[in-house]
DOFIGU-516440 format. One line per field, with one value per residue (C-alpha): residue number from 1; residue in three letters; x, y, z. Coordinates in nm, 4 decimals. Layout:
% residues N
nr = c(NUM_...)
rest = c(ALA_...)
X = c(X_...)
Y = c(Y_...)
Z = c(Z_...)
% end
This chain:
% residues 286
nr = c(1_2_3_4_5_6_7_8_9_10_11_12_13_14_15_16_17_18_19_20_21_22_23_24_25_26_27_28_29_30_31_32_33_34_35_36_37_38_39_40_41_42_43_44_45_46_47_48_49_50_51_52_53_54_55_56_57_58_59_60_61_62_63_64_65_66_67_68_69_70_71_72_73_74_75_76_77_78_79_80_81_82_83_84_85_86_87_88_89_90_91_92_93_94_95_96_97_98_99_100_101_102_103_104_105_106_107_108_109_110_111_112_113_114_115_116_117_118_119_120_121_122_123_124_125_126_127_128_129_130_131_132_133_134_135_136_137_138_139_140_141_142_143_144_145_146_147_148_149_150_151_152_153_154_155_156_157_158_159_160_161_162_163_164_165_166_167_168_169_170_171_172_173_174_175_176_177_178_179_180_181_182_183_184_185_186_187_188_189_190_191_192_193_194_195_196_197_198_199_200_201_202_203_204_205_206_207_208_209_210_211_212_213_214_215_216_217_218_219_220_221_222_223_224_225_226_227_228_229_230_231_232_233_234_235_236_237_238_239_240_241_242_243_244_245_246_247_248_249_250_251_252_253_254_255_256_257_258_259_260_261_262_263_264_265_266_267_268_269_270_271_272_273_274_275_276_277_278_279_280_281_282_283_284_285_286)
rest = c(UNK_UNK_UNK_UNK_UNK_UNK_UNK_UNK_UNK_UNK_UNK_UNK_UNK_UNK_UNK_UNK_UNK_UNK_UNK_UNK_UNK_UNK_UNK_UNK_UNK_UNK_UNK_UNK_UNK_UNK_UNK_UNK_UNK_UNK_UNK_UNK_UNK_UNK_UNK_UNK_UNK_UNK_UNK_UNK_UNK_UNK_UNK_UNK_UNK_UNK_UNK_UNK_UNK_UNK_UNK_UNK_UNK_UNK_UNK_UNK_UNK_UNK_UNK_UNK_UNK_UNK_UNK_UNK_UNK_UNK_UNK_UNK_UNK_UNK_UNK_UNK_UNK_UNK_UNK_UNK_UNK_UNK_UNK_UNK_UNK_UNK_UNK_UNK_UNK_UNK_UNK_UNK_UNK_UNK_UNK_UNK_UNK_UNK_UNK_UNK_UNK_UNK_UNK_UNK_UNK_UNK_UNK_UNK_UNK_UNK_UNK_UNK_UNK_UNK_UNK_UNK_UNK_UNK_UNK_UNK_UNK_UNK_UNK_UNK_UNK_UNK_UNK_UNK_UNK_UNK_UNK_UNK_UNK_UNK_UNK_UNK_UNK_UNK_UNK_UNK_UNK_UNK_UNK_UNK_UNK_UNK_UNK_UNK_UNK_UNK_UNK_UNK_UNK_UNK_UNK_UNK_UNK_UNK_UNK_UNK_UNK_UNK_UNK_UNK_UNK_UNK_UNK_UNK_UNK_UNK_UNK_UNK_UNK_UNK_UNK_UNK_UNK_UNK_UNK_UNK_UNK_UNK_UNK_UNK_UNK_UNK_UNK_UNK_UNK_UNK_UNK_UNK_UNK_UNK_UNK_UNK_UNK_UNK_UNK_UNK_UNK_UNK_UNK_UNK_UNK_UNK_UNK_UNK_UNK_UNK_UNK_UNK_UNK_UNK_UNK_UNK_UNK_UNK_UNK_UNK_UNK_UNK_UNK_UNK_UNK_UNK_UNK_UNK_UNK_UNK_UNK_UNK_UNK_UNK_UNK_UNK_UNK_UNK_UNK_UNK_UNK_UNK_UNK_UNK_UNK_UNK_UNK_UNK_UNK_UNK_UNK_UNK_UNK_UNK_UNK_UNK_UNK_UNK_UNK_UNK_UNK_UNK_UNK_UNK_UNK_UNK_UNK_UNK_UNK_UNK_UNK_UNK_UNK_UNK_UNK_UNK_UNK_UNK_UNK_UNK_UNK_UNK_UNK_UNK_UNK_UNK)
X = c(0.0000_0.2933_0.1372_0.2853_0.2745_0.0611_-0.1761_-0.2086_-0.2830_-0.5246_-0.7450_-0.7049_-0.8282_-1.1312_-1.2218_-1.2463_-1.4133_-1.7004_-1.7384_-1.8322_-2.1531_-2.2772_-2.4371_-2.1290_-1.8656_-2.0994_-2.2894_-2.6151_-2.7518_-2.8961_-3.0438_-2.9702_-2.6271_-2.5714_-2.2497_-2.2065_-1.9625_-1.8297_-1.7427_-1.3881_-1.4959_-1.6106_-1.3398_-1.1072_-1.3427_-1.3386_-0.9613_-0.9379_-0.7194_-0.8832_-1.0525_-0.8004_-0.5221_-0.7147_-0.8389_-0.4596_-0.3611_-0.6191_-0.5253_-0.1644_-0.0302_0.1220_0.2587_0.0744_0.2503_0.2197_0.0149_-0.2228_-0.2109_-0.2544_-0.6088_-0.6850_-0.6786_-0.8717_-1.1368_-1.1571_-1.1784_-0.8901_-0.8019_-0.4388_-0.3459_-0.4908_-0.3185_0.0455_-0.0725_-0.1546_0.2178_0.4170_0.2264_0.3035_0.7124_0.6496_0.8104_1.1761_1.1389_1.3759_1.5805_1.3890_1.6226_1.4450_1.6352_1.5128_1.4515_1.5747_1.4636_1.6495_1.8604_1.7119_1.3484_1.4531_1.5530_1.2498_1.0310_1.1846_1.1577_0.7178_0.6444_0.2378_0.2323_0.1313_0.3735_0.5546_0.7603_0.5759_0.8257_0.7295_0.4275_0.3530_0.5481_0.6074_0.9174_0.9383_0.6874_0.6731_0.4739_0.1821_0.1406_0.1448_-0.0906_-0.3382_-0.3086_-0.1835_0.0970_0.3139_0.5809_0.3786_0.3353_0.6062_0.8352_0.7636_0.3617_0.4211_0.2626_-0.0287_-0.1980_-0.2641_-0.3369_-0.6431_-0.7744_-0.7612_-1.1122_-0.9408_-0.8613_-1.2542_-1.3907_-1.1308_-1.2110_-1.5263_-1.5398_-1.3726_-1.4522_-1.3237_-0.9598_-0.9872_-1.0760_-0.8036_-0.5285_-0.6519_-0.5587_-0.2122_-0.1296_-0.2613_0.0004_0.2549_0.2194_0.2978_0.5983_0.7560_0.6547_0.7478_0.8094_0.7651_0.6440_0.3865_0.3194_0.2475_0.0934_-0.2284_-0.2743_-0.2832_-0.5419_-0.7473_-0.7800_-0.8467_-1.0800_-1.3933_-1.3998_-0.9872_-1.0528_-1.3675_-1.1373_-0.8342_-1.0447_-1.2065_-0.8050_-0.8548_-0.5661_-0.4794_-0.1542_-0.3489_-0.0498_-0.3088_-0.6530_-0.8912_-0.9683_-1.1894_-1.1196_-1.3358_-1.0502_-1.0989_-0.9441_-0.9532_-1.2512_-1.3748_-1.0681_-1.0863_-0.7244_-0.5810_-0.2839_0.0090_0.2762_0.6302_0.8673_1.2099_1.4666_1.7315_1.4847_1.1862_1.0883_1.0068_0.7550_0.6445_0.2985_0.1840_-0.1520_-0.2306_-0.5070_-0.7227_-0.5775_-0.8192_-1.0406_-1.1072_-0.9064_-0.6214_-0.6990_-0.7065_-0.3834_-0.2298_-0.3728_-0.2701_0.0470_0.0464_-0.0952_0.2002_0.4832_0.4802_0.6104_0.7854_1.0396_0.7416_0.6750_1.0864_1.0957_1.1893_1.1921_1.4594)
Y = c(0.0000_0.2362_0.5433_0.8175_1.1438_1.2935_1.0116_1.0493_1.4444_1.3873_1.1306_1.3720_1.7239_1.4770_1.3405_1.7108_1.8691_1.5650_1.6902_2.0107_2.1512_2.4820_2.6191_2.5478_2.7517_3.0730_2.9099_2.8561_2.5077_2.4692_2.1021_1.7980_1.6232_1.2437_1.2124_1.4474_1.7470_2.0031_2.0100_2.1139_2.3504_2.5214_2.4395_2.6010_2.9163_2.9660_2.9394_3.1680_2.8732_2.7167_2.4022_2.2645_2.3495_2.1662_1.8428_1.8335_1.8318_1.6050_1.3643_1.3880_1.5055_1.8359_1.9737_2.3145_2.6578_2.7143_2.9881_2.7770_2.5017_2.8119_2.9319_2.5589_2.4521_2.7849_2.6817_2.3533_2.4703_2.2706_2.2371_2.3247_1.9186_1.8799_2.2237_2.0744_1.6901_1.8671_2.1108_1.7844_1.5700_1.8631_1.8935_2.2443_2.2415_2.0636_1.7129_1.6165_1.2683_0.9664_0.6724_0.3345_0.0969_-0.0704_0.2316_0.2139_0.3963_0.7439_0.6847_0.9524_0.8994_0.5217_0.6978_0.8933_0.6338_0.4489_0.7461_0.8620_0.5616_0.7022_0.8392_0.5788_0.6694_0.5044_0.6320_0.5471_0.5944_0.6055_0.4616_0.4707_0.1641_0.1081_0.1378_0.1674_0.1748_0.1807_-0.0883_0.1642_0.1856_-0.1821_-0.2063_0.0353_-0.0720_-0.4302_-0.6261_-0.4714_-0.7218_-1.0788_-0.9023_-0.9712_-0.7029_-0.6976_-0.6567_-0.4134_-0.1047_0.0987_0.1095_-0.2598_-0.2740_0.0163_-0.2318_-0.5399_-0.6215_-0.5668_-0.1860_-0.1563_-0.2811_-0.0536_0.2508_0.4152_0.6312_0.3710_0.4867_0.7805_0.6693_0.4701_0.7380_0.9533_0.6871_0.6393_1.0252_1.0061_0.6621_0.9097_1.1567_0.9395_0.8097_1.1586_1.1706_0.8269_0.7466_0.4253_0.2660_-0.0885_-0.1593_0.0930_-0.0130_-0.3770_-0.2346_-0.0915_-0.3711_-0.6067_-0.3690_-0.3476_-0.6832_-0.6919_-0.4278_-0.3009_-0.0234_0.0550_0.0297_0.2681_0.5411_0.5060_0.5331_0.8638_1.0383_1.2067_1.3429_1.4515_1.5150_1.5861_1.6050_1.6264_1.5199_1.3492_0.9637_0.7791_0.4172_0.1405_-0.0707_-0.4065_-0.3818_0.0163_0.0727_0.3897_0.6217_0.9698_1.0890_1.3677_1.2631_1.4645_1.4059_1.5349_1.5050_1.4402_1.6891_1.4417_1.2287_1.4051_1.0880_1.0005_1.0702_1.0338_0.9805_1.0131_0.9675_1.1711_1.2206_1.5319_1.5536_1.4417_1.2440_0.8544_0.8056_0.9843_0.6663_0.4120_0.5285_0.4677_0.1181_0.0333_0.1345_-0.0522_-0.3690_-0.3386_-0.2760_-0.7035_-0.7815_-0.4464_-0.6299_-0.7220_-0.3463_-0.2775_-0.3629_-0.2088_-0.2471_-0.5635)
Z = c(0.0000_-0.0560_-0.2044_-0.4447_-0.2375_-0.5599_-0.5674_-0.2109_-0.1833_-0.4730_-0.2840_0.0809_-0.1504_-0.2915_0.0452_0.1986_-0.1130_-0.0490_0.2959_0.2012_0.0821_-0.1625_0.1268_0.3536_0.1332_0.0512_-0.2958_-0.3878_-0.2855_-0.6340_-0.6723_-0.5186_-0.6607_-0.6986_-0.5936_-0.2547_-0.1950_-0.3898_-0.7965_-0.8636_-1.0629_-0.7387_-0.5364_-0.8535_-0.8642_-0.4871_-0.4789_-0.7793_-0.9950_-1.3091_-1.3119_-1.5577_-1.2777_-0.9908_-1.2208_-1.2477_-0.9265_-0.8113_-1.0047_-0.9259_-1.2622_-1.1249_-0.8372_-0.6746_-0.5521_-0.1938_-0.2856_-0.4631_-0.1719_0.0586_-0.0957_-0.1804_0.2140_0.2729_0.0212_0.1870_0.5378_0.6657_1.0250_1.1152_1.1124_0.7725_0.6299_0.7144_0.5716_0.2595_0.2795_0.3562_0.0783_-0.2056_-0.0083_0.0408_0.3866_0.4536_0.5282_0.7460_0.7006_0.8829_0.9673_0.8845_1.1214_1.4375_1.7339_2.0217_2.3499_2.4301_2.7795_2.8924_2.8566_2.9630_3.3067_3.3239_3.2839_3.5524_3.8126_3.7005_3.9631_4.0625_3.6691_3.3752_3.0792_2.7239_2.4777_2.1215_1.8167_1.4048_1.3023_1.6852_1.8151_2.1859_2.2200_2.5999_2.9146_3.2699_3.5179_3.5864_3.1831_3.1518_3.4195_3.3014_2.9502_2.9240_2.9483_2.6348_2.7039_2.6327_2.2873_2.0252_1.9960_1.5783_1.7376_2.0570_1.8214_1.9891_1.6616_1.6966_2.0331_1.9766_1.7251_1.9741_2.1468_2.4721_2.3910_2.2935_2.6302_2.8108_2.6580_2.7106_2.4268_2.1944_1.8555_1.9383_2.0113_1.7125_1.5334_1.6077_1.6361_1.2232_1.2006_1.3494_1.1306_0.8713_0.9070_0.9688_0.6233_0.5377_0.7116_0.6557_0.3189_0.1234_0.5352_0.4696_0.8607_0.8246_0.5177_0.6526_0.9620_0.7835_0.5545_0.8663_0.9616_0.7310_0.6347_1.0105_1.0865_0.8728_1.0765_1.0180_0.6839_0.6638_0.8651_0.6801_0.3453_0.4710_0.4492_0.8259_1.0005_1.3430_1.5235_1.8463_2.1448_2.4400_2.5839_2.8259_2.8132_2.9951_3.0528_3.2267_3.3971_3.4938_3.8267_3.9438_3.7730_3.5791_3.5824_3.4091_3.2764_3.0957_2.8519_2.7198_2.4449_2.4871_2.2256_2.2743_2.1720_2.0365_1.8617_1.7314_1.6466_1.9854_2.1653_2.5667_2.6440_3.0365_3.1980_3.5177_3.6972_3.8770_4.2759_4.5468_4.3303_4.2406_3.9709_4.1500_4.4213_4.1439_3.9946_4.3710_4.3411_4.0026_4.1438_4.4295_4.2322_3.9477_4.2104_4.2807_3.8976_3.7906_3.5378_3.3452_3.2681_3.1752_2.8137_2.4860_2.1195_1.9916)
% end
């Protein structure tokens, strides 16, 4: 499923243009249409670009200005995510080298991970592998090392019936985890693991396969989850992302909860629970 970046911007401009309606961009709602969306000729007159030009681009056989990506995300009402999917696809902005080789945990986030004892936290790398964790994130989560290190990738594990029991809002998290794998395949093109990683999935899924069709992107860095654990119950959590400044490319994830409430007491459990097998939780990639 290795795409051509064209191809690929092509099928993301189409999906957003069938989003969209007359009404929703300033134009008269005229009739009802059989196939849903915008026409390119709108989208071309809107962004002040003839239709000739954005047939073109759509269909990969040219490559746009940044002016003409500028008033062509405008048209298109994209969100800021979508705006620099669309940039990276067309190699407008400086893509910085991406090593392909097997990642290893930064020593330093290794460390870290070892001292957040009350705070659930992993490092995910490309395509959103795990490449490290600490005991409270394998007990929250699962048990990331009884999964095959060439398996231990988030993505998966959102996708596993375990994940949708445990999450209350499931589709949600699906959702969104579909977004990121989204604009990872605009940063790492041609990567054969991610490459194999959303075929497994969609062969898998229906439901991977329905988001990842729809183009959606997200490179959300924070936000609330609630999960229904089987052992501390209904815990409410706010998640960040820090990235680490010698390898952008990794990324650490932490859970923490709201002081003086229940899921601040079933994070101290968890803890407490996890603290009789704690080499189960050291792992990392290889």
């Amino acid at each position: 499923m290795t795409r051509n970046a064209s191809t690929e911007l092509g099928e993301f401009l189409r999906a957003r243009r069938a989003e969209l309606t007359p009404r929703s961009v300033g134009l008269p709602g005229g009739t009802v249409r059989r196939v849903p969306g915008l026409r390119r000729e709108e989208v071309a007159m809107l962004a002040a670009i003839s239709t000739d030009h954005y047939t073109r681009l759509e269909q990969g056989r040219i490559q746009a200005s940044e002016p003409v990506l500028d008033a062509i995300t405008r048209v298109l009402d994209l969100d800021e995510d979508q705006r620099a999917y669309v940039f990276e696809l067309a190699g407008k902005e400086p893509a910085r080298p991406r090593p392909q080789g097997v990642q290893q945990v930064q020593p330093q986030l290794r460390r870290l991970l070892d001292d957040l004892a009350s705070i659930p936290a992993m490092v995910l790398g490309r395509q959103m592998d795990v490449l490290a964790w600490n005991p409270l994130a394998a007990a929250l989560v699962g048990d990331f090392a009884r999964i095959p290190a060439e398996q231990r990738n988030y993505a998966r594990m959102v996708f596993s019936p375990a994940m949708r029991k445990l999450y209350a809002d499931w589709e949600t998290t699906a959702r969104t985890t579909v977004a990121r794998l989204r604009m990872e395949a605009a940063h790492n093109a041609g990567s054969p693991r991610l490459t194999t990683l959303v075929n497994d999935l969609s062969e898998q899924d229906p439901d991977f396969r329905r988001w990842w069709a729809a183009h959606h992107v997200a490179a959300r860095t924070t936000g609330t989850k609630t999960l229904n654990h089987p052992i501390a119950g209904t815990l409410v959590l706010e998640w960040d992302t820090l990235t680490a400044g010698t390898d952008p490319d990794q990324q650490l994830i932490i859970w923490t909860a709201a002081p003086d409430t229940p899921t601040q007491e079933g994070l101290r459990f968890l803890a407490s629970w996890a603290a009789g097998d704690r080499e189960a939780g050291r792992g990392t990639m290889g």
